[in-house]
N, C-alpha and C positions, 0 to 999 in steps of 0.2 A: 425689278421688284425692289430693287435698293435695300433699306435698311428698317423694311416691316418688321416689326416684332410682335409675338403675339402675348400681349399683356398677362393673359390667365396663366400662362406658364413659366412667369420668369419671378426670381423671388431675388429676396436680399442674401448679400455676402455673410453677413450674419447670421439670419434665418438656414440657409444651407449648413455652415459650420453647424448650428443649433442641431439639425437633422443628420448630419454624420455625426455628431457626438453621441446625440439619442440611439438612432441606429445599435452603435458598438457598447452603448449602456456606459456611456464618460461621461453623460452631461454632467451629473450629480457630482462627480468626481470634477468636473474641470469649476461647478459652482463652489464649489468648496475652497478648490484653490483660489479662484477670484476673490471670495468672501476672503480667508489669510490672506491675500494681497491688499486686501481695503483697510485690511485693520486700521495701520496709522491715518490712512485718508480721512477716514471716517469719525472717528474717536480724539483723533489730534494727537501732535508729539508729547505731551504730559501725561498722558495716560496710555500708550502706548512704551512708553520708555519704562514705564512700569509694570508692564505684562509682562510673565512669566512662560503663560503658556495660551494659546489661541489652537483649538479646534474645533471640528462642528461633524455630528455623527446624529443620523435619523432627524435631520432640519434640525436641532438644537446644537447652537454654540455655544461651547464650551471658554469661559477665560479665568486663569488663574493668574493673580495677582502676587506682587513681591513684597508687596506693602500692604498689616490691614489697613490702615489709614486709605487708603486706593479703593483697595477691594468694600470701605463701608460707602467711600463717594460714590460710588458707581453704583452698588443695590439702589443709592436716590433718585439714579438719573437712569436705571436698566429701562425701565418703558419707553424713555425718550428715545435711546440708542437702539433698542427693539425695531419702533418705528423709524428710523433712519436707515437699518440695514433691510425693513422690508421693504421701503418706499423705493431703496435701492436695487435690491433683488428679489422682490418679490414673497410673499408670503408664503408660498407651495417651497422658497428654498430655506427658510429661518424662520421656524414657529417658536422660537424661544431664546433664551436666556441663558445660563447655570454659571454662577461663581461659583467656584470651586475653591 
């Protein structure tokens, strides 16, 4: 019989972690921490060096800035970074925005 495998029941490593996370009600929890670990990825080292504070509660990310000069750049560019972190994770995990 060698090495048949039966296609409809085998999923990705990813896809399984995605389903133990849901399961135990982490996923939300573990997208959250992704999204603060994107931060600098995303957004780049000039404006991440200047974040004060990064969280995200009920899909809205929360960022508070140390600089207003920072926090007025970024209301210019909020839509663009919007779509960047949705394109990245998804819409159902970031439906917004907030400077704070």
């Amino acid at each position: 019989m060698g090495d048949k495998r039966n296609k409809g029941n085998t999923q990705s490593i990813a896809e399984a972690i995605r389903g133990l996370l849901n399961s135990y009600h982490l996923e939300a929890k573990f997208d959250e921490a992704t999204i603060i670990a994107s931060w600098q990825g995303l957004v780049g080292v000039p404006i991440a060096n200047r974040t004060k504070k990064v969280f995200i509660r009920n899909k809205v990310l929360y960022v508070e800035f140390n600089s207003p000069a920072m926090k007025n750049d970024f209301m210019l560019h909020k839509g663009k970074i919007l779509a960047l972190f949705q394109e990245r994770f998804g819409k159902q995990v970031v439906s917004d925005i907030v400077i704070l």
